[in-house]
C-alpha positions as CSV (number, residue, x, y, z in Angstrom):
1,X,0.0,0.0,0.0
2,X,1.3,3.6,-1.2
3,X,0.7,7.4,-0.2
4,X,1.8,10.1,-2.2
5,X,1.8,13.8,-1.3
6,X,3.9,16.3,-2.4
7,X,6.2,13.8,-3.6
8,X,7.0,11.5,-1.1
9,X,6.0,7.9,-1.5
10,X,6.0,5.5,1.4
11,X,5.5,1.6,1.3
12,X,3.2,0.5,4.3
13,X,5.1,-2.5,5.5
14,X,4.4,-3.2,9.2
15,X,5.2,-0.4,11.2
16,X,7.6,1.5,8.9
17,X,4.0,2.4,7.3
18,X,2.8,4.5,9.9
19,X,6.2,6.4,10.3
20,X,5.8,7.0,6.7
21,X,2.5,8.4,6.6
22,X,2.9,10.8,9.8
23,X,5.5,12.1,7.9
24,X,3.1,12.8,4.5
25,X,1.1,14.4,6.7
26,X,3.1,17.4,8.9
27,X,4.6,18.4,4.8
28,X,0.8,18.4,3.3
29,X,0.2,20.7,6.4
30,X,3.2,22.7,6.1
31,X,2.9,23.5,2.7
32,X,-0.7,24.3,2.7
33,X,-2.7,27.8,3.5
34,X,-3.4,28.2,7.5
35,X,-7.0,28.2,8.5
36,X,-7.0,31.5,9.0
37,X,-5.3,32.6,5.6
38,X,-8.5,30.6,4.0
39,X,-11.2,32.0,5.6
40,X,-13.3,34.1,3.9
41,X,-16.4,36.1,5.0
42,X,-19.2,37.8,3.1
43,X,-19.9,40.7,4.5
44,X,-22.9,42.9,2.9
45,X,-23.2,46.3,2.1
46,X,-25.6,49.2,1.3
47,X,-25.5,52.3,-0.7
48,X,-25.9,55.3,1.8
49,X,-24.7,58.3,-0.3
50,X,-23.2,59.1,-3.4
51,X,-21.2,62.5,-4.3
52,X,-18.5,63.3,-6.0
53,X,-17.2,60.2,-8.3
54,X,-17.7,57.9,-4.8
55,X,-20.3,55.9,-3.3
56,X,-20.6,55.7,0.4
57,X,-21.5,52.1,1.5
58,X,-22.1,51.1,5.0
59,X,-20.2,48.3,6.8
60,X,-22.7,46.9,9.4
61,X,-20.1,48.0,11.6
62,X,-17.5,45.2,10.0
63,X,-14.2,46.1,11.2
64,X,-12.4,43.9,8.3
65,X,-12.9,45.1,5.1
66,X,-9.8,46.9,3.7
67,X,-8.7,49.9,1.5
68,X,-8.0,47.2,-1.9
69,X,-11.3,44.8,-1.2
70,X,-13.4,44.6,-4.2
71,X,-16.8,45.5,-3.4
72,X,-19.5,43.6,-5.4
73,X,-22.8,46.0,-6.7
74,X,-25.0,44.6,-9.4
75,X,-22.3,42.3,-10.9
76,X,-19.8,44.8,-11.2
77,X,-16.7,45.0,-9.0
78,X,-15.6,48.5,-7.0
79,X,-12.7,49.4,-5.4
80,X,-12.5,50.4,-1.8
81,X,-10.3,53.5,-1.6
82,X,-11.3,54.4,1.8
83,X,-12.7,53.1,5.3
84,X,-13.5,54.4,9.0
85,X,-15.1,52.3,11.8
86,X,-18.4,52.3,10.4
87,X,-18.2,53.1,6.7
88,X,-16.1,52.8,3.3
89,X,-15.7,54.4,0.2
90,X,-15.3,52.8,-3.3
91,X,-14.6,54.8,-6.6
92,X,-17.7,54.6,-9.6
93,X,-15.4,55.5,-12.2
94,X,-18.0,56.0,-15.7
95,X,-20.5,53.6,-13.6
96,X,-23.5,55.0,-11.2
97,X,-24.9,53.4,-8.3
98,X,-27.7,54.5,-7.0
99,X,-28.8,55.2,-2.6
100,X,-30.5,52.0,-1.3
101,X,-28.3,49.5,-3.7
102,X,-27.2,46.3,-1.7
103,X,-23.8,44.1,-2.8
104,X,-20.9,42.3,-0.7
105,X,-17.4,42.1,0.1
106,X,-15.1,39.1,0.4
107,X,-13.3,39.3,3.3
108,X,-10.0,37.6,4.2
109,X,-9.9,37.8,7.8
110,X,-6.1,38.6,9.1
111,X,-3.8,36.5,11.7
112,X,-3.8,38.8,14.6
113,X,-0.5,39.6,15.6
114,X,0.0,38.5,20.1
115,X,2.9,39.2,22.0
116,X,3.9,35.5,21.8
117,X,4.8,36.8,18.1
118,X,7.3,39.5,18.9
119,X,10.8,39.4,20.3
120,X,11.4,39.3,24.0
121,X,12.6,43.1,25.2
122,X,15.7,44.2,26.1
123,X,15.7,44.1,29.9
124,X,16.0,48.1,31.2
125,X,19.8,46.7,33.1
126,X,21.5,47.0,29.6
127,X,20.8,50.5,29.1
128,X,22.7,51.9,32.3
129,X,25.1,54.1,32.4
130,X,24.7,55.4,28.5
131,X,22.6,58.7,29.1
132,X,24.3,61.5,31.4
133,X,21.7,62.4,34.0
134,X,19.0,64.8,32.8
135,X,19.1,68.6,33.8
136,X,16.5,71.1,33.2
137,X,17.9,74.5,31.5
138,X,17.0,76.9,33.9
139,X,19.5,75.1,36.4
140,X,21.8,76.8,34.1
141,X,20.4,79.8,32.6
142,X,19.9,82.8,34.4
143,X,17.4,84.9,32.2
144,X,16.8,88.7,33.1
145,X,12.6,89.4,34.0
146,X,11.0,91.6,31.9
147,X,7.7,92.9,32.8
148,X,5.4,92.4,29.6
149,X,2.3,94.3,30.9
150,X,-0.8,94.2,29.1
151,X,-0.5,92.8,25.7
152,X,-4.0,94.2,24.6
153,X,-6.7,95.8,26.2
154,X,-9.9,94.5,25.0
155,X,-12.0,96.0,27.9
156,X,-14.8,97.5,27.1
157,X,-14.8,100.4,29.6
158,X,-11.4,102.0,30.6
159,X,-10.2,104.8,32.6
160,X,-7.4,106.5,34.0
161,X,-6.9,109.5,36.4
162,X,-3.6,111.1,36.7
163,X,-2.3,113.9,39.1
164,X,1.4,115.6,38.3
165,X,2.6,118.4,39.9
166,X,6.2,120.7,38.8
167,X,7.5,123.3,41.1
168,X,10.8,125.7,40.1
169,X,12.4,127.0,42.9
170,X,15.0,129.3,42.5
171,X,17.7,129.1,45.0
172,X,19.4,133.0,44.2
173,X,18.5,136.1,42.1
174,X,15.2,137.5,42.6
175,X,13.3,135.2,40.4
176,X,9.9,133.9,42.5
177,X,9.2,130.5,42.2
178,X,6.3,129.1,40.3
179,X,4.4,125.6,40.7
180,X,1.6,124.0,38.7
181,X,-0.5,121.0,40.2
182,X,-2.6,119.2,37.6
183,X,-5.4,116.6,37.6
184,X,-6.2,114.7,34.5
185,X,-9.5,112.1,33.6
186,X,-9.6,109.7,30.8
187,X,-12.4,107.8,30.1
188,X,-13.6,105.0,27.3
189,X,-17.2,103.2,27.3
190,X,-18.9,101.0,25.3
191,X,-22.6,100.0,25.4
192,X,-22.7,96.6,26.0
193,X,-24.2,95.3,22.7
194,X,-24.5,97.8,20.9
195,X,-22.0,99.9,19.1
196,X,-22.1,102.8,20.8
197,X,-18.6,104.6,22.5
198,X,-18.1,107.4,24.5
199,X,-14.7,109.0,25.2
200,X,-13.4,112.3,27.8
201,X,-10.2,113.5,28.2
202,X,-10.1,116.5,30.6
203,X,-7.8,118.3,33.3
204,X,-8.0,121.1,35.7
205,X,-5.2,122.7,36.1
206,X,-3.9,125.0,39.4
207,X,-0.7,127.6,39.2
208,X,0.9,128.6,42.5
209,X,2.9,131.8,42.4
210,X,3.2,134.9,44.3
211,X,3.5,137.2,40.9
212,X,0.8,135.3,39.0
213,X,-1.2,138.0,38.5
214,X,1.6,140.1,36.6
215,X,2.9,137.4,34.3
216,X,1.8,137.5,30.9
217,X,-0.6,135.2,28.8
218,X,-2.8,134.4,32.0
219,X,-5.3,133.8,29.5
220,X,-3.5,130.4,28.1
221,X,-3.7,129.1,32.0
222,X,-7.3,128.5,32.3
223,X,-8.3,125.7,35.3
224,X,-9.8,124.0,33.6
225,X,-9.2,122.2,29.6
226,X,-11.5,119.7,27.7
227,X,-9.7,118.0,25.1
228,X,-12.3,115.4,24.2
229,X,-16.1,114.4,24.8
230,X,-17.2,112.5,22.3
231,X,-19.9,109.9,21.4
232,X,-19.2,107.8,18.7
233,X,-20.9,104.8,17.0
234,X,-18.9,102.1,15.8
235,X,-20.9,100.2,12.9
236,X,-19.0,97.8,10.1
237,X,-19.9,99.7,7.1
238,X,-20.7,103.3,8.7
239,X,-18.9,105.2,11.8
240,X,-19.8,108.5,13.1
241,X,-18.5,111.1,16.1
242,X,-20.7,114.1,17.5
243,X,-19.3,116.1,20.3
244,X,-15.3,117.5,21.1
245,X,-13.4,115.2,18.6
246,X,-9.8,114.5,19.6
247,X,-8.9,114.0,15.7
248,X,-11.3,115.9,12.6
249,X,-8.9,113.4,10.2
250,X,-6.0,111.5,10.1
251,X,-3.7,114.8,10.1
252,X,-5.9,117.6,11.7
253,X,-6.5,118.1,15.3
254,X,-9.6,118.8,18.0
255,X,-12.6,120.0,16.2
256,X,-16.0,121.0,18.1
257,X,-18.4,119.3,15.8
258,X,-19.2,115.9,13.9
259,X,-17.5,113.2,11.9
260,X,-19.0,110.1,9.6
261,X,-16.5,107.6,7.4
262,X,-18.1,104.9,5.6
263,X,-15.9,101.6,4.7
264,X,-16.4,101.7,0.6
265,X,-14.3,97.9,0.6
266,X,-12.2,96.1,2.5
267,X,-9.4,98.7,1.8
268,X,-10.9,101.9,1.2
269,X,-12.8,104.3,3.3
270,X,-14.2,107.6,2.4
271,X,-15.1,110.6,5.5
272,X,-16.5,114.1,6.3
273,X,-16.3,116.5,9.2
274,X,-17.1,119.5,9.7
275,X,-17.6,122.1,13.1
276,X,-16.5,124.9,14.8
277,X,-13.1,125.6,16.5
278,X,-12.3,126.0,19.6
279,X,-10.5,129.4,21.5
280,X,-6.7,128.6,20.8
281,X,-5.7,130.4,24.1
282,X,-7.9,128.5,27.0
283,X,-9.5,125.9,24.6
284,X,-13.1,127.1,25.2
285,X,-16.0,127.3,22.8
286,X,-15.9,129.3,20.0
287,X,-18.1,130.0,17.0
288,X,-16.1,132.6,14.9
289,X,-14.2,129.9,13.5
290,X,-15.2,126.4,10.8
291,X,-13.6,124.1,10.1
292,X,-15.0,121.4,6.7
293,X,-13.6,118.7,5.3
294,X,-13.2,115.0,3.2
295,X,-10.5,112.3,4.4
296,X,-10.0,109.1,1.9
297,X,-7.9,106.8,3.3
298,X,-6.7,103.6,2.4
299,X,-5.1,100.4,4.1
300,X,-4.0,97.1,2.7
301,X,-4.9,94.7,6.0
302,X,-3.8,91.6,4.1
303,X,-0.1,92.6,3.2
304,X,2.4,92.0,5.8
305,X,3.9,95.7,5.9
306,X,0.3,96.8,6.8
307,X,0.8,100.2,4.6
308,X,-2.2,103.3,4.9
309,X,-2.7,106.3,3.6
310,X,-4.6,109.1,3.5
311,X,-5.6,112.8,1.6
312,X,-7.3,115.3,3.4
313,X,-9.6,118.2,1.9
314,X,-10.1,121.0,4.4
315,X,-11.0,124.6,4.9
316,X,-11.9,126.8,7.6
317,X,-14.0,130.2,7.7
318,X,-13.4,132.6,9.8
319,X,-16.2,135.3,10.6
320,X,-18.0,135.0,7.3
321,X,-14.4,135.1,5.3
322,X,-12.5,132.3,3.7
323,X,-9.5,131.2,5.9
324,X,-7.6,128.5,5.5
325,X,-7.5,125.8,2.3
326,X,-5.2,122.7,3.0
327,X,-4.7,119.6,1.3
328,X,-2.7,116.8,3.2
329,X,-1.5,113.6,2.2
330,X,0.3,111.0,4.7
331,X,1.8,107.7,3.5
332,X,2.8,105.1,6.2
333,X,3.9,101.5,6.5
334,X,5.6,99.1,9.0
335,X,7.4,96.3,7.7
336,X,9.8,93.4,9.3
337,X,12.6,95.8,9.6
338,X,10.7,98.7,11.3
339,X,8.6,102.1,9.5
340,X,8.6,104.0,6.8
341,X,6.4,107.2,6.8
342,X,6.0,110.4,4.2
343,X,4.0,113.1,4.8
344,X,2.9,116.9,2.9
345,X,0.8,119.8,3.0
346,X,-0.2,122.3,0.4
347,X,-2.0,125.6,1.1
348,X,-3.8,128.1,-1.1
349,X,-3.8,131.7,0.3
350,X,-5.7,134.6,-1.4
351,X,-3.8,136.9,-3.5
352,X,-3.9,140.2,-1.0
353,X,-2.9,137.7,2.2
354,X,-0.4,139.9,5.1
355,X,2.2,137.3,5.1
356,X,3.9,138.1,1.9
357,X,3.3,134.3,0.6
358,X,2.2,132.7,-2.7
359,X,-1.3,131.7,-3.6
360,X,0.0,128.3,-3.0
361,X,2.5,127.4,-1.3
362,X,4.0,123.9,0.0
363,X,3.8,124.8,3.6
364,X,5.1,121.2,5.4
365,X,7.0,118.2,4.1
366,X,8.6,115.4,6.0
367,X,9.9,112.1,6.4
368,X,11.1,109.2,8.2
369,X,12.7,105.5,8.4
370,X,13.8,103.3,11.2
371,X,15.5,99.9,10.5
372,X,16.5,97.3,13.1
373,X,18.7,94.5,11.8
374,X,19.3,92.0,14.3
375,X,20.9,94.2,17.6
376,X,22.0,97.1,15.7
377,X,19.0,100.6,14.8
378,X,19.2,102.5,12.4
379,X,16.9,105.8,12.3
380,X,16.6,109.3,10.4
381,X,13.8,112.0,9.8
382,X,13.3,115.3,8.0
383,X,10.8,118.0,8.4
384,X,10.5,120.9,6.7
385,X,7.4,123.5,7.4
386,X,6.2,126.8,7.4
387,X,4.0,128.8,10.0
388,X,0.8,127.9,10.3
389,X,-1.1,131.0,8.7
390,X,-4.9,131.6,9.4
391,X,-6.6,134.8,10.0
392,X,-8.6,133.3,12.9
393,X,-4.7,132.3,14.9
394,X,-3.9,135.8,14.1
395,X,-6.8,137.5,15.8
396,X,-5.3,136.2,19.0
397,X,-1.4,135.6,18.3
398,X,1.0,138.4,18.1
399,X,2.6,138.9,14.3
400,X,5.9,137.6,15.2
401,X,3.9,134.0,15.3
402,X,3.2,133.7,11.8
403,X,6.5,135.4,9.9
404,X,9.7,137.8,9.8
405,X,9.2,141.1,10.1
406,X,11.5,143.4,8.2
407,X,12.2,147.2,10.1
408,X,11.4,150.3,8.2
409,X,14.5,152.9,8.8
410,X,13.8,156.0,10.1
411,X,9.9,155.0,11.3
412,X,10.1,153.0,13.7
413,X,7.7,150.7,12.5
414,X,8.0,147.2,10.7
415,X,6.7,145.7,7.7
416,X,4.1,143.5,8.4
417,X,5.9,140.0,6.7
418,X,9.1,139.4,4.7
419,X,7.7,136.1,3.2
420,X,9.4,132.9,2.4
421,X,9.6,131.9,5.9
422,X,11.0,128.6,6.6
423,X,12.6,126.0,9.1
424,X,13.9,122.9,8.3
425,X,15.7,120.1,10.5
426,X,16.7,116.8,11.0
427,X,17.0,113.7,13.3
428,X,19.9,110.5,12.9
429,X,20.4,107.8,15.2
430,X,22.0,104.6,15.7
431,X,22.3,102.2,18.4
432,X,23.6,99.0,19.4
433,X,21.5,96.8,21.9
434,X,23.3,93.7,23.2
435,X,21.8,91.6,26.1
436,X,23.4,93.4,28.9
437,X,24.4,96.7,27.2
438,X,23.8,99.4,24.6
439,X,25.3,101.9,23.1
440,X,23.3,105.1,21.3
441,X,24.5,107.7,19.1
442,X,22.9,110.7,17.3
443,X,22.9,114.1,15.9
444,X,19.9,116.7,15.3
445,X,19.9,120.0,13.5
446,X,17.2,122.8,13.4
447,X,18.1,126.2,11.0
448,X,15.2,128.8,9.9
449,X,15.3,131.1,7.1
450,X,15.2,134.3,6.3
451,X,15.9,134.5,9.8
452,X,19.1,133.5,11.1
453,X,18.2,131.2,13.7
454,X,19.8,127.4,14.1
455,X,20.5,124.7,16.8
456,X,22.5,121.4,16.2
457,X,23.1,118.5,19.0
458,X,25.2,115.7,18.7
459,X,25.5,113.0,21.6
460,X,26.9,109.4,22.9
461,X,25.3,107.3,25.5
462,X,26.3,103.8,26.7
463,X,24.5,101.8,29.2
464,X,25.6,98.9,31.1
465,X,22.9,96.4,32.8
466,X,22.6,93.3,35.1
467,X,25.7,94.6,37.0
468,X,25.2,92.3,40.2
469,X,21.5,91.2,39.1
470,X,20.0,94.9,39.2
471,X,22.4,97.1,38.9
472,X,22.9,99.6,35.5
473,X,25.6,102.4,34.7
474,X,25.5,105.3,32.5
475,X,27.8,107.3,30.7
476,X,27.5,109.6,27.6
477,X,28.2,113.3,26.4
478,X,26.9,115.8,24.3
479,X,27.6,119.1,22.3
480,X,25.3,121.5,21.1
481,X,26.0,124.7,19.1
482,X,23.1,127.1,18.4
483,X,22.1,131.3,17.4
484,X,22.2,131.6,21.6
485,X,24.0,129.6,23.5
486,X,27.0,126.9,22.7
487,X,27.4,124.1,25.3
488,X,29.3,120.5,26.0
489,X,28.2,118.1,28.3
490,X,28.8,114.7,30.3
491,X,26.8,112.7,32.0
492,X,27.1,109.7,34.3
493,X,24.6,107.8,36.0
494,X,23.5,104.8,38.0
495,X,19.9,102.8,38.3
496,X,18.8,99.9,40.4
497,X,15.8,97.6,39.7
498,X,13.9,96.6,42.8
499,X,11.3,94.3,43.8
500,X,11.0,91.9,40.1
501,X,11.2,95.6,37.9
502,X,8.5,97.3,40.0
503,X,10.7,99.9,41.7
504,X,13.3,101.3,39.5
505,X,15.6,104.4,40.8
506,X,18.2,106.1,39.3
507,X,21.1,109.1,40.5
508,X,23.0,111.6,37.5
509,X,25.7,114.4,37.5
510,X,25.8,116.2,34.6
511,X,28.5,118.7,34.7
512,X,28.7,121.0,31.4
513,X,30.3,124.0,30.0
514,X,28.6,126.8,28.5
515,X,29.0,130.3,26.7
516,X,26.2,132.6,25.4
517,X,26.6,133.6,21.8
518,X,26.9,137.1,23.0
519,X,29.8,136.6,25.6
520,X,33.0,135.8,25.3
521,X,33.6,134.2,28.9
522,X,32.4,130.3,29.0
523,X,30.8,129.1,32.5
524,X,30.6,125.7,34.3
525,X,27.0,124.5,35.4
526,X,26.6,121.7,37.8
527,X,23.6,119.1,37.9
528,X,22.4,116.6,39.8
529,X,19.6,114.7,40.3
530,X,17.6,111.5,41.0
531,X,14.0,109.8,39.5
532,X,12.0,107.6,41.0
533,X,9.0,104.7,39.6
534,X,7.2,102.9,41.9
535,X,4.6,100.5,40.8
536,X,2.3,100.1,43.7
537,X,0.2,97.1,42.6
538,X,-0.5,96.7,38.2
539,X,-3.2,99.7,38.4
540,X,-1.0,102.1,40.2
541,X,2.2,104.1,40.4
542,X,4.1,106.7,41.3
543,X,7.0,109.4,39.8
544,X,9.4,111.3,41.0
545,X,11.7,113.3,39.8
546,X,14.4,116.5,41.7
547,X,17.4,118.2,40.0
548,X,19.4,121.2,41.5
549,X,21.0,123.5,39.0
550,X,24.1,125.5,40.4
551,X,26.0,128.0,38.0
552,X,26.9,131.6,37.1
553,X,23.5,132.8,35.8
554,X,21.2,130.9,38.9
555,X,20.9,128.4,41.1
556,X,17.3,126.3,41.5
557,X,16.0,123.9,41.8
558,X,13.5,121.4,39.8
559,X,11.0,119.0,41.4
560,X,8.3,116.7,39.7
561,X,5.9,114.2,41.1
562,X,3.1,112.4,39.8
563,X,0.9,109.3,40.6
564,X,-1.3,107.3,37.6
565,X,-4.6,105.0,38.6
566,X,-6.3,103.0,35.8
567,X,-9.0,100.9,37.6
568,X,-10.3,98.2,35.9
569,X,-13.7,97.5,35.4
């Protein structure tokens, strides 16, 4: 008797049979398919949903059925190209299916892979000793704090009350000291839910002197000064102001009157104000004097340098007569590096005007960049401008406000204006800001024309910080050269931070030599003084600040204090 399987053949004689056929059977099992590999289930499947070149089938909740099964609809064969716990997703190709269809799936259920499968791990003993022991990096660092404050204000009501006062005290001559104490509100409040603000910004204002009364201007000293009460309403398309408005425009000030802007896109805006303007002395109500007007402005909000711009259309009246015609343009952006800004204003006088000018006239230009490149800052500006001519400033102003007067020989009078007036300066800066120290440099110049009248400043300041944890130095100097007085400088310093940066103070002696333009002998003046911030708790603080003056024209003294609340609520 024979068996074959696989090739073997066995001969069943006596027992050598049996050995013979155990052996046939262990290779027919080896070299056949596992149970588990030939199992196969039908699992069926519905239609739920089809969109988009795919037909959503549901599962039963059958965990097996992979991305690659071939789904069975109608007698045509889909794809699955994607599944979840409950669902899968086959590909119709040029084929429909409709919601409701039934079919099935083959599926070949998998070994499951058990820990008996994988290798026995690595016992934790044979990885000692081959990491260093862990340490966490502020066991090493030492990193300065810095205060970061309030990030944003999003509060819907805000307010802050402020109280400074300034005393001179002259210490020789017959000088008589004078003090001002002054007490200052801000306020900002929105109507919950609707979009409705209101704004104030006010101070009273108290002088203390024994020769008040025989100073000049008492007039510009009144007690008390409202810069702004306004109620606004804040809409997405349409925004309006009626009241004391801080701002008319993006380049005009306080205005007694109304505004409305209306968004025309994303990007561009259009506005109109109009109103009356205020006394210029004591900043009280007026009505000899308008002031009417168009803004369009202009911001890209998507582009990272976040540029704007704006052109402004105003004029003013003043008594029934045309004053003052203005247009003014401002150009602005703020990229990676820092800002970049450009401004100008044109004015259109009449003919007959009393300052000798043109009809029109470019009467301010300016500009200004600031770059930072990793520690080192880079800055410059230029202005140029002209006086600001109106015949409402010169009903309260003296002429000497508004241009150069030329003297008539032999009269004793002056002409009213020579014309052309002018002045013209410039700001450069650099600095260096390491970790613990920085170094700042810069130069201005101021010069004026026809007049001869001009002031230039150059200076050097280094700063050293973290001396001992809190400690800080200063040093610098400084010359200045002007039409009155020449003078060079130094200046040294020290500051200590207290309590985590909430109490800074500081000490300085300034030592300088001067010279008036009209005398030939220099002097030596002496300063010194101290400052003072004290944050109290995050809605409070105080300032301080006292330097005495010693040298050949007076000695006196200089003291300011102030204190800042801003409750929140």
């Amino acid at each position: 008797m024979t068996w074959r399987r696989h090739g073997v053949r066995c001969w069943a004689r006596r027992s050598a049979g049996a050995t013979c056929a155990a052996l046939a059977a262990a290779l027919w099992l080896s070299a056949s398919p596992t149970h588990a590999e030939e199992e196969q289930r039908r699992v069926a499947v519905q239609v739920v949903e089809v969109a988009g070149g795919r037909a959503y089938l549901s599962t039963g909740g059958e965990r097996q059925v992979r991305v690659g099964d071939q789904v069975r609809i109608a007698g045509a064969a889909y794809p699955v190209v994607a599944q979840n716990s409950k669902n899968i997703a086959v590909a119709l190709g040029p084929r429909r299916l409709e919601r409701g269809q039934r079919g099935f799936v083959l599926v070949h259920a998998a070994a499951t892979e058990t820990f008996r499968t994988r290798a026995v791990p690595r016992p934790l003993a044979v990885f000692a000793g081959q990491w260093r022991a862990p340490a966490l990096p502020a066991e090493s660092q030492t990193p300065r704090f810095v205060p970061l404050g309030a990030m944003s204000d999003a509060r819907r009501n805000r307010a802050a009350f402020q109280l400074d006062y300034q005393r001179i005290e002259p210490l020789s001559g017959p000088a008589a000291a004078i003090g001002r104490t002054r007490l200052r509100a801000l306020l900002h409040a929105e109507l919950s839910g609707l979009p409705v603000t209101f704004d104030a910004d006010g101070f009273a204002e108290f002088w203390q002197a024994k020769d008040l009364a025989a100073r000049p201007q008492n007039a510009s000293r009144p007690v008390f000064t409202l810069r702004q009460l306004e109620l606004g309403y804040r809409g997405d398309t349409v925004q309006g102001a009626i009241g004391r408005l801080r701002y008319a425009s993006s380049t005009l000030g306080m205005l007694d009157g109304a505004r409305v802007s209306a968004n025309l896109s994303d990007d561009w805006a259009v506005a109109a104000f109009g109103g009356t303007l205020a006394n210029p002395l004591d900043g009280s109500l007026a009505s000899d004097a308008s002031r009417f007007g168009a803004e369009l402005a202009w911001q890209d909000q998507q582009a990272a340098a976040r540029p704007r711009a704006s052109l402004t259309f105003d004029g003013s009246q003043y008594r029934g007569r045309s004053d003052e015609r203005r247009i003014l343009g401002l150009v602005e952006a703020y990229p990676d590096f820092g800002r970049l800004g450009a401004r100008a204003e044109v004015s259109f006088f009449d003919a007959d005007n009393p300052w000798a000018t043109a009809t029109s006239e470019l009467t301010a230009l300016a500009a200004d960049a600031s770059f930072r490149i990793g520690s080192l800052r880079l800055g410059a500006a230029l202005d140029l401008r002209r006086p600001e001519r109106s015949l409402w400033l010169a009903a309260y102003l003296p002429p000497g406000y508004f241009c150069v007067s030329r003297p008539v020989a032999g009269v004793g009078a002056t002409e009213p204006c020579i014309g052309t007036d002018l002045r013209y300066g410039g700001v450069l800066n650099a600095a260096w800001e390491a970790t613990s120290w920085t170094l700042d440099a810069g130069a201005t110049f101021t010069t004026t024309r026809p007049a001869v009248a001009e002031q230039s400043t150059g200076f050097l300041h280094f700063q050293r910080r973290d001396l001992f944890g809190a400690l800080r130095l200063d040093a610098g100097a400084s010359a200045s050269r002007g039409s009155i007085i020449e003078s060079v400088a130094l200046d040294v310093g020290a500051g200590l931070s207290l309590g985590q940066d909430s109490t800074d103070v500081s000490l300085y002696y300034r030592p300088s030599l001067a010279r008036y333009g009209a005398d030939a002998d220099a002097f030596i003046e002496h300063a010194v003084g101290s400052r003072l911030w004290w944050a109290l708790s995050s809605v409070f603080d105080l300032t301080g600040s006292c330097e005495l003056v010693t040298g050949r024209d007076v000695d006196v003294l200089l003291l300011q204090l102030g204190a800042a609340w801003t409750p929140r609520f």
